[in-house]
N, C-alpha and C positions, 0 to 999 in steps of 0.2 A: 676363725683362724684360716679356714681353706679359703675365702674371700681375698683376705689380706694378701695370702701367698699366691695368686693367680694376678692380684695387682702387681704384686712386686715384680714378678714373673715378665707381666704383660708392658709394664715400664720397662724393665731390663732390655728388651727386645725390640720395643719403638727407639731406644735410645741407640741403636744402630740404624734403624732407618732413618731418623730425623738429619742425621746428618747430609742424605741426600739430597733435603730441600734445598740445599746451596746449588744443585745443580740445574736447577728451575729458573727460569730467566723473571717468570713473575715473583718470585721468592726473593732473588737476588735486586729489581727493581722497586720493593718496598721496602727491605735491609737498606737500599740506598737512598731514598724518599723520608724514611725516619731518619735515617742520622741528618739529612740536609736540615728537615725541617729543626733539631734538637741544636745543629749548631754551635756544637759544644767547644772546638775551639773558640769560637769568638766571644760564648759568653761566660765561660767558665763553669758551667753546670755539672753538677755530677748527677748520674743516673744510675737507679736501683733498676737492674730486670729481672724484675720478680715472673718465677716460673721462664727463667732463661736456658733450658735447654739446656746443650751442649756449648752454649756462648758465641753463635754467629752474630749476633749483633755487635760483640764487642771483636771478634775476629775481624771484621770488616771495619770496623773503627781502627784497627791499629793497621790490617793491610793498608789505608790510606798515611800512613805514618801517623797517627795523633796518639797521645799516650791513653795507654789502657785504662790508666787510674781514673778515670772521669768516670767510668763506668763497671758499676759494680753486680752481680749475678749473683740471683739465687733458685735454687729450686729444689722438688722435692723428693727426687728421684738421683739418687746418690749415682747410679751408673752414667745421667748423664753428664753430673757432675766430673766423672772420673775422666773423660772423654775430653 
């Protein structure tokens, strides 16, 4: 029980710094490198990001106008979900 609650704790707490990595220019150049190589307007793909964070992958997918629905998140840290 005190395990679980130092996880839950210890997630709650990365999910405010996670968000940072966006301001990492190597961080921002592989977000951009995945979606080139997945290509998803042209091919129609939908994609599951599993243990997707906060959703920078799919934040940068629609900052370049494409629709969000191609790409769908999950993970298992509700706080970063909330974000």
């Amino acid at each position: 029980m005190l395990s679980r609650f130092f996880t839950v704790h210890f997630w709650n707490f990365y999910a405010v710094l996670y968000d940072f990595l966006n301001d990492l220019l190597p961080y921002q150049e592989l977000l951009a490198k995945t979606l080139s190589f997945l290509n998803l307007s042209q091919t129609g793909l939908k994609v599951l990001d599993a243990g997707c964070g906060t959703g920078n992958l799919r934040r940068v997918f629609s900052d370049k106008g494409e629709k969000q629905q191609l790409i769908y998140g999950m993970d298992r840290s509700p706080a970063k979900l909330k974000r």
